[in-house]
C-alpha positions in Angstrom: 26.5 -104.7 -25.8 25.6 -101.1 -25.1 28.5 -98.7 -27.4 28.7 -95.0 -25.7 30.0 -92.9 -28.2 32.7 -90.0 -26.4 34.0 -87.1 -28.2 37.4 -85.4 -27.0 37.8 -82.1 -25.7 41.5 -80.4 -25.1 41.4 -78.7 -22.1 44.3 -76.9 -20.5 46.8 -79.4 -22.3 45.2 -82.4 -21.2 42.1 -84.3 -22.8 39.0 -85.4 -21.8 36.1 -87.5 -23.0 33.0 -86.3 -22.9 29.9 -88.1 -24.3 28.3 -87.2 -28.0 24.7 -86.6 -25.8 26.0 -84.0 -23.8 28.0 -82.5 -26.5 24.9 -82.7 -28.9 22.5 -80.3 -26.8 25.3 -77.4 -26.0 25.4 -77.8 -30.3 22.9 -75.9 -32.3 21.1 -78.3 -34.8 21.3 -77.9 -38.3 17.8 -77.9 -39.9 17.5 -78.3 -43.8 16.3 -75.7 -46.5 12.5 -74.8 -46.6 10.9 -76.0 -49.6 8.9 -72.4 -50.7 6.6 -74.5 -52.7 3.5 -74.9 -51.4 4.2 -71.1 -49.9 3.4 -70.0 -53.4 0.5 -72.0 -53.9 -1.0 -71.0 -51.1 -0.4 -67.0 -51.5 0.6 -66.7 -55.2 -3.1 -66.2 -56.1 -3.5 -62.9 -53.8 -0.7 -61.6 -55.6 -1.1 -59.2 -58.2 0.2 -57.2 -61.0 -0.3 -53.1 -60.9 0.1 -51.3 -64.4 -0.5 -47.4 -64.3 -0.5 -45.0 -67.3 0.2 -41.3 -67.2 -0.3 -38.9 -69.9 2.8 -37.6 -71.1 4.0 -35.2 -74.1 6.8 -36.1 -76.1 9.8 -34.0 -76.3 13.0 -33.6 -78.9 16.2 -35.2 -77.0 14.9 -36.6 -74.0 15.8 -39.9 -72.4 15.4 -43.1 -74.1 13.3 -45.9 -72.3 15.0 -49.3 -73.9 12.4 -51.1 -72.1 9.3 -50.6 -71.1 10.0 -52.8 -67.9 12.2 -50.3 -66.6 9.3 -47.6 -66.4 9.6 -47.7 -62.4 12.8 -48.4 -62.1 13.7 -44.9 -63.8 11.1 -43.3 -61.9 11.4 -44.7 -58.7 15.9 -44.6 -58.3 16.3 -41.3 -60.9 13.1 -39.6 -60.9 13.3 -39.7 -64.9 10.6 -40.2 -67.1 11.0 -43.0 -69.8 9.9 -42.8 -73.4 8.8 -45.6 -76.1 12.3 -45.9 -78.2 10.5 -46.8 -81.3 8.6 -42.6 -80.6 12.3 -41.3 -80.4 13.6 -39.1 -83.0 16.9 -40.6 -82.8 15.8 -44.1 -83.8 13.7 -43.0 -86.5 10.7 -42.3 -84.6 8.4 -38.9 -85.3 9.7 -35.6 -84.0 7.5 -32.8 -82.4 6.2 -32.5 -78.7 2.4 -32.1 -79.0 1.4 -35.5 -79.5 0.5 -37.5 -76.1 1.7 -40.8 -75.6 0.9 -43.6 -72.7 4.0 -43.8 -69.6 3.8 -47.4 -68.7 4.8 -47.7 -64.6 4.7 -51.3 -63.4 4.8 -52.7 -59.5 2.7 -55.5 -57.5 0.4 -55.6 -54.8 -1.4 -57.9 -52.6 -5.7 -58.5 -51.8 -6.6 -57.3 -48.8 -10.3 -58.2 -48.8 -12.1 -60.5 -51.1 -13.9 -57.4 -52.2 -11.5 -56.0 -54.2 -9.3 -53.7 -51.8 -6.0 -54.1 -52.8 -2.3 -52.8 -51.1 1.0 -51.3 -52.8 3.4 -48.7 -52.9 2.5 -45.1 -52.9 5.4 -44.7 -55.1 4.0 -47.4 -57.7 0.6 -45.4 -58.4 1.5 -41.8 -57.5 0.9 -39.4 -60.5 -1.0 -42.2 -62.3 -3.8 -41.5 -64.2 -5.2 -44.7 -64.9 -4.3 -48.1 -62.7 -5.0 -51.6 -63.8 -4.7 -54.8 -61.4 -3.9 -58.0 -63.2 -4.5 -61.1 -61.5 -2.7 -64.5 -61.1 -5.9 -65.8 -63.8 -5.0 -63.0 -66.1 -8.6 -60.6 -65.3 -7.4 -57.2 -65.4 -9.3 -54.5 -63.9 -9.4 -51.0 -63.9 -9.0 -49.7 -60.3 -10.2 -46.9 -58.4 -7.2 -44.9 -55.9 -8.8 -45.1 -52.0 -5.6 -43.3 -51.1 -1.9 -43.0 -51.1 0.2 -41.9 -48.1 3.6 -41.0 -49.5 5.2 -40.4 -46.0 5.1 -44.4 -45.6 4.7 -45.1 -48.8 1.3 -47.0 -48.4 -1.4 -47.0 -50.9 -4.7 -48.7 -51.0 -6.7 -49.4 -54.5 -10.3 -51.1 -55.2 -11.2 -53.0 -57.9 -15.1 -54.1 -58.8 -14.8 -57.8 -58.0 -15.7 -60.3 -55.3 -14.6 -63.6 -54.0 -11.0 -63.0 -54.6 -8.3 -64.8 -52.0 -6.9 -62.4 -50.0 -4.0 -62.6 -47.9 -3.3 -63.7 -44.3 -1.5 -60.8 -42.2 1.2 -61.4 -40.0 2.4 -60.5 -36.2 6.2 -58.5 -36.8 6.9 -58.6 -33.4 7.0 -62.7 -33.7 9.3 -61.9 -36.7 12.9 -62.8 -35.9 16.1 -62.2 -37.4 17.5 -64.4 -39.3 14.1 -66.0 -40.2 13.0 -66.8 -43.8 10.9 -65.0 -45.7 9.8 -64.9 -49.5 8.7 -62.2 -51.4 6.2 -62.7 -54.8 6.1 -59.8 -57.2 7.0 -58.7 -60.9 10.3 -57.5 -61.6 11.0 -56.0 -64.6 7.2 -57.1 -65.0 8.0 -61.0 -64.7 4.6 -61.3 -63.1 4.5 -63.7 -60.2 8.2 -64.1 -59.6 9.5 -65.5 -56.4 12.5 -64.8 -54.6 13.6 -66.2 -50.8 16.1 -65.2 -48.2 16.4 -64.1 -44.3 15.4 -61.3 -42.1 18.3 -59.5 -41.4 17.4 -56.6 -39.2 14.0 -55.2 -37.8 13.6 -51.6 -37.1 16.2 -50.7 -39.4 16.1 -46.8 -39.5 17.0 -45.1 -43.0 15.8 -42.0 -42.0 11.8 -42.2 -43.7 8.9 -42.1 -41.2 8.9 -46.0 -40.5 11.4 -48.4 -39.5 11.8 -51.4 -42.2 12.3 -54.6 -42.3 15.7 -55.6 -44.0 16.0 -58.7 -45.6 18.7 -60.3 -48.3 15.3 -61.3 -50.5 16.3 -59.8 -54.0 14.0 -57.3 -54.4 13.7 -55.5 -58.2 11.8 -53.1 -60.0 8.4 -53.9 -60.5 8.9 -55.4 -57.0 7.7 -52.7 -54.8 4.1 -52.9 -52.9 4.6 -56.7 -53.2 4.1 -59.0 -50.1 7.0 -60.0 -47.9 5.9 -63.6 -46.4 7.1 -65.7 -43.6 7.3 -69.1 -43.3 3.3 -69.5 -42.1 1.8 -67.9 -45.3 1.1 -65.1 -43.6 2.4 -61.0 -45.3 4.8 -59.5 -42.6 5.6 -56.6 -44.9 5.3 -54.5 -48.2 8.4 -54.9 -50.5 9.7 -51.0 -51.0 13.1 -50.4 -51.5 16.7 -51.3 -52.1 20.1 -50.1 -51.4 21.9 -50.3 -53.7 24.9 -48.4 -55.9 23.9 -49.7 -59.8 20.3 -49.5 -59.4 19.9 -53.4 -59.5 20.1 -55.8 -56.3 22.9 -55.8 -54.2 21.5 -58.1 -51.1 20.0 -54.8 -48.9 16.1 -54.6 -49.1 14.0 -53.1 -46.9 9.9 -53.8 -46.8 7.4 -51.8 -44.7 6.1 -54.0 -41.5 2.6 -54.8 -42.3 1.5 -53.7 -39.0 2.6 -49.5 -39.7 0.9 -50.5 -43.2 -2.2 -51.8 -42.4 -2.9 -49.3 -39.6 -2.4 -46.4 -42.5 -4.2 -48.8 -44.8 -7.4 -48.5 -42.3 -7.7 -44.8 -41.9 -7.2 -44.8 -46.3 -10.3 -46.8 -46.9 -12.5 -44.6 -44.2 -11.7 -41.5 -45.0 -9.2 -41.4 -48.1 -6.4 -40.0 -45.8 -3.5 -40.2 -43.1 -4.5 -38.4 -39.8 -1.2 -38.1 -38.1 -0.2 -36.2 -35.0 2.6 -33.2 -35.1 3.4 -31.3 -31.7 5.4 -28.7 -33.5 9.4 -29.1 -33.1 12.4 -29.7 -35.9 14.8 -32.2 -34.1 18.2 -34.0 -34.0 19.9 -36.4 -32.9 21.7 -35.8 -29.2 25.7 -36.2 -30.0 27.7 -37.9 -27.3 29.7 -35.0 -26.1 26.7 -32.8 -25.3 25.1 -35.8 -23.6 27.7 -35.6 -21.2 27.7 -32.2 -20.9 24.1 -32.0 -20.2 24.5 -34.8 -17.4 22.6 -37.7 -19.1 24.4 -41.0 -18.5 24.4 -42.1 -22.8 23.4 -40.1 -26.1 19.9 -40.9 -26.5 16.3 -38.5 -26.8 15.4 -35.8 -29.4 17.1 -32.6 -29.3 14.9 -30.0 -30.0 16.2 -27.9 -32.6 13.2 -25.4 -33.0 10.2 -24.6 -31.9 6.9 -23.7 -34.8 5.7 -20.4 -33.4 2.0 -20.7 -32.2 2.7 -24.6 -32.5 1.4 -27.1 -30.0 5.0 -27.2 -28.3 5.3 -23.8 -28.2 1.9 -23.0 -26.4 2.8 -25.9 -24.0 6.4 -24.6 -23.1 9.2 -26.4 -24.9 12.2 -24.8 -25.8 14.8 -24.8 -28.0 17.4 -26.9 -26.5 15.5 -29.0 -24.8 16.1 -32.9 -25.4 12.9 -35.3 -25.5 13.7 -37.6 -23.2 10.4 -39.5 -22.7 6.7 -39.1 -24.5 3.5 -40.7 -23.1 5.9 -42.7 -20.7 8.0 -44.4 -24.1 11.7 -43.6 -24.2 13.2 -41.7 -27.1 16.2 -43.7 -27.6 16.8 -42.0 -31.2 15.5 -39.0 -32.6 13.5 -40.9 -35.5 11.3 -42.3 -32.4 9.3 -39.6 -31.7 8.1 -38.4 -34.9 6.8 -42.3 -34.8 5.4 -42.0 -31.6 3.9 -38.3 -32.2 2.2 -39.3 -35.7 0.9 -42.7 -34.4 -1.0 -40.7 -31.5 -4.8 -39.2 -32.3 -4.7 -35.4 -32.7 -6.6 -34.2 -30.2 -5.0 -36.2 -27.2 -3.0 -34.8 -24.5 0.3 -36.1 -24.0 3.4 -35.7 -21.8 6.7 -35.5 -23.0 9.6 -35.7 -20.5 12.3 -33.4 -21.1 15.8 -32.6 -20.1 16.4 -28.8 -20.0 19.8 -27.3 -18.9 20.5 -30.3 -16.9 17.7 -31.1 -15.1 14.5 -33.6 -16.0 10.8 -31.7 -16.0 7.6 -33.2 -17.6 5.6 -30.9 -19.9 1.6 -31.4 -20.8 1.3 -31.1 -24.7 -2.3 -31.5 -26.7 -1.1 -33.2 -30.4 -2.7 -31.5 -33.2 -2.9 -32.6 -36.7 -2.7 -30.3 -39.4 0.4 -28.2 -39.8 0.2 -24.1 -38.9 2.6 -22.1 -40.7 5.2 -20.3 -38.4 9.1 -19.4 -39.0 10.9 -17.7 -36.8 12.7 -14.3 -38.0 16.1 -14.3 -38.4 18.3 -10.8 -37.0 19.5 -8.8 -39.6 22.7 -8.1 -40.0 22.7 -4.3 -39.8 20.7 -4.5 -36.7 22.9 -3.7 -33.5 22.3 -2.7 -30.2 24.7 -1.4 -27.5 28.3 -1.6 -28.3 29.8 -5.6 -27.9 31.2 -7.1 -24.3 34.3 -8.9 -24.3 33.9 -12.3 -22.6 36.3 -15.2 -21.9 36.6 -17.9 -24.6 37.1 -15.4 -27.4 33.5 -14.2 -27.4 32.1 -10.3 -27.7 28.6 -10.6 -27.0 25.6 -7.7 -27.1 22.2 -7.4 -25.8 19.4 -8.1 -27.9 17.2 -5.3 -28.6 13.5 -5.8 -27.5 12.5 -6.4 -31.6 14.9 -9.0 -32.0 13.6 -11.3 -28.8 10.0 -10.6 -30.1 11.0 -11.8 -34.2 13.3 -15.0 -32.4 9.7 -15.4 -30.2 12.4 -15.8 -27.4 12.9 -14.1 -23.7 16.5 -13.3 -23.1 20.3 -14.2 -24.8 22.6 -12.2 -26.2 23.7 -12.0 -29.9 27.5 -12.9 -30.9 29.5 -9.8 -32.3 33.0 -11.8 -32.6 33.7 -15.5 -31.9 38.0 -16.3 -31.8 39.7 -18.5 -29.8 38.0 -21.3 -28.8 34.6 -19.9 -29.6 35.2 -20.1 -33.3 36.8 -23.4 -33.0 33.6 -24.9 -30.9 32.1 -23.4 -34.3 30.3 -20.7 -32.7 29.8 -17.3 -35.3 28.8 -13.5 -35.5 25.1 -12.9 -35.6 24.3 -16.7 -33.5 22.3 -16.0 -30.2 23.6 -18.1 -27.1 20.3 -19.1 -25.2 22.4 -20.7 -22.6 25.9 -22.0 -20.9 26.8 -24.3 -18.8 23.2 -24.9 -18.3 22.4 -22.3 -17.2 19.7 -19.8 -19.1 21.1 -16.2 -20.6 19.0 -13.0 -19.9 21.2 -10.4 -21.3 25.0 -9.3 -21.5 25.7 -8.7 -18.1 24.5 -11.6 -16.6 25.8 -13.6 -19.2 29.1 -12.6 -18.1 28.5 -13.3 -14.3 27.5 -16.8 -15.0 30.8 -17.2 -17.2 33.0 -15.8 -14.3 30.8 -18.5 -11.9 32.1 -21.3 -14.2 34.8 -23.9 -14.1 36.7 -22.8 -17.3 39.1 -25.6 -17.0 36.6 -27.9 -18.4 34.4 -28.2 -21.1 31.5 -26.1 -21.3 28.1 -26.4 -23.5 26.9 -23.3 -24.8 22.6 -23.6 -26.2 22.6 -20.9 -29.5 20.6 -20.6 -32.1 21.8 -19.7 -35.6 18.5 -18.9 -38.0 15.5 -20.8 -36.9 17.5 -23.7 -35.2 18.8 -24.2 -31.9 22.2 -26.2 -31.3 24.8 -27.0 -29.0 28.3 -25.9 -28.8 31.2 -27.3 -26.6 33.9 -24.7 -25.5 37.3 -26.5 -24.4 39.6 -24.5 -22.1 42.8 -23.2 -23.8 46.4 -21.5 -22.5 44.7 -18.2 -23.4 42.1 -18.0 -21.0 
């Protein structure tokens, strides 16, 4: 006798059977814990142990160091250099501050190569004078620095020794969220410590130059430049920071994807340095209201905030004001994506942003350079005036700019606020800032700043484009009674 097991569903106050096989595949299916075990075997060896040492000289009543282990963890979250407690006057140690004593710093790293190249934090061997790599068999080596990239925090070191296991690197865009990972490292200089958890964001943007991986993996001093690893053995990132309010784990890490890493890794060991392309602009993020004011249909892009004189941008024709819509045909959906997409392009190579200016979509032809060119803009001074200030609607008294002050601001045309009231100062706007544009629509000079005002709907909200110093913003004038 064949048994077909039902289960009930309540449906609209009546029941129904339904059987367990159907049921079963609409249900997601439990899988058990991975066993991390032979994980460790298989990548433990290629992890190692960094210890750096920095000349230092001892001084009466600074901080106390109560353990050596703590070396990073001081110098990484509070940027405060340890002492040896047993050298402090306070516990009975010698005064004076001419005698030089050893800083310990301690972090991890992984083997890149089996010749000795190995990967870890910038932050773990910056201002080091001497490194040392440990590894899993206790050989320590002296290393050599091939280079250190503190914008992504990526450092590459070499020690003099062959046949070593390196690691396997991974694919991040097969990594999912939600997935397990392990990280192997020495916290608190516990060498080869291993800790598990999930992926639980990619991309995650903290405002540095690369988007992180988050994970729940508990992640400690002595931790950072360690390996993140998936469930294949294989590194998907470099261990690099937490948040965290006590200085300790609180279940937020973040590690650097392992593709960003190794391509700076690459460029390190040929030529010692990042090469990283720079167009020339100080950005922000696009707030909602000026979005809408500006026509676009949701908040996204890079609004330009300034533009370097003599700068790549600048020679190709952005302006302030403009918002980044587009560059080499990749959308900006966030400001933090185009400093990405401009570094990761060759310096040399002409590229085309698409940009939204005053309303309206253009493309603009810009060749990425590399190394930054000095350039500020001058800011007016305050007892410079021109002809005496035109009242304008929304509160505003506006002058012309005198022909010194549009060749120090590098700019064409606008007029320079006198007296903001009304709903001028509440939009923010200020004596001395220089409206570029409104409703749009570019400014030239007083009077026909005033005949596009008289051309515009003031029963709605209107953007205004100023600058104030050496960036460019946007304002939004609301209609009040008084007008």
């Amino acid at each position: 006798m064949t048994l077909i097991a039902t289960a009930m569903l309540i449906a609209g106050g009546g029941i129904g059977m339904v059987p367990v096989s159907t049921w079963a595949q609409s249900t997601p299916v439990m899988r058990g814990l991975p066993d991390f075990s032979e994980l460790v075997e298989q990548v433990g060896p290629s992890v190692v142990n960094i210890r750096t040492t920095q000349k230092v000289r001892m001084r009466q009543g600074s901080e106390i160091d109560q353990q050596a282990e703590f070396q990073e963890f001081l110098r990484r979250f509070f940027g405060a250099p340890g002492v040896d407690p047993r050298r402090d006057p306070r516990n009975g140690g010698p005064q004076g501050d001419g005698e030089p004593e050893q800083q310990r710093g301690l972090g991890s790293g992984f083997i890149l190569s089996a010749d000795g190249y190995v990967m870890t934090n910038a932050h773990v061997v910056n201002g080091a004078d001497e490194v040392y790599v440990t590894l899993t068999d206790k050989r320590e080596f002296k290393a050599r620095l091939v280079g250190a990239d503190l914008r992504t925090d990526v450092a590459v070191v070499k020690i003099e020794a062959g046949g070593l296991p390196a690691v396997k690197i991974g694919d991040v865009s097969r990594l999912k969220v939600g997935e397990w990972v392990m990280a192997i490292g020495s916290p608190f200089g516990l060498d080869n410590s291993v800790t598990a958890g999930i992926v639980s964001a990619k991309a995650r943007d903290t405002g540095d130059f690369l988007p992180f991986i988050q994970t729940d993996v508990a992640i400690n001093p002595g931790n950072s430049g360690g390996p993140l690893i998936n469930l294949r053995g294989e590194v998907v990132g470099i261990n690099s920071q937490i948040l965290s309010r006590s200085g300790g784990f609180m279940g937020i890490s973040f590690s650097i994807p392992i593709d960003e890493a190794i391509r700076v890794s690459d460029q390190l060991r040929a030529s010692g340095r990042v090469s990283r392309g720079r167009i020339g602009v100080q950005i922000d993020q696009v707030p909602k209201d000026v979005a809408e004011s500006l026509g676009m249909a949701k908040p996204a892009g890079a609004l330009v905030r300034a533009v370097e004189a003599g700068g790549p941008a600048d020679k190709a024709g952005f302006e302030a004001g403009d918002v980044i819509t587009r560059f080499d045909g990749k959308v900006i959906e966030k400001a933090s994506d185009l400093p990405r997409l401009v570094g990761n392009t060759k310096p040399g190579t002409k590229s085309v942003a698409q940009v939204m200016r005053r309303g309206a979509l253009r493309d603009i032809a810009v060749v990425v350079a590399d190394t930054p060119a000095p350039g500020k803009a001058a800011a007016i001074a305050a007892d410079e005036r021109s002809t005496p200030g035109v009242p304008a609607p929304f509160g505003l008294t506006v002058v012309d700019l005198t022909d010194a002050q549009k060749r120090d601001l590098k700019i064409k045309g606008g007029v320079r606020i006198e007296r903001a009231e009304g709903a001028a100062a509440a939009a923010g706007l200020r004596a001395d800032d220089v409206i570029l544009a409104i409703g749009n629509k570019e400014v030239t000079d007083a009077r026909q700043f005033l005949a596009v005002l008289k051309q515009l709907d003031r029963t709605k909200i209107v953007n205004v484009l100023f600058r104030r110093g050496d960036l460019a913003q946007y304002a939004l004038l609301r209609p009040t009674k008084e007008q």
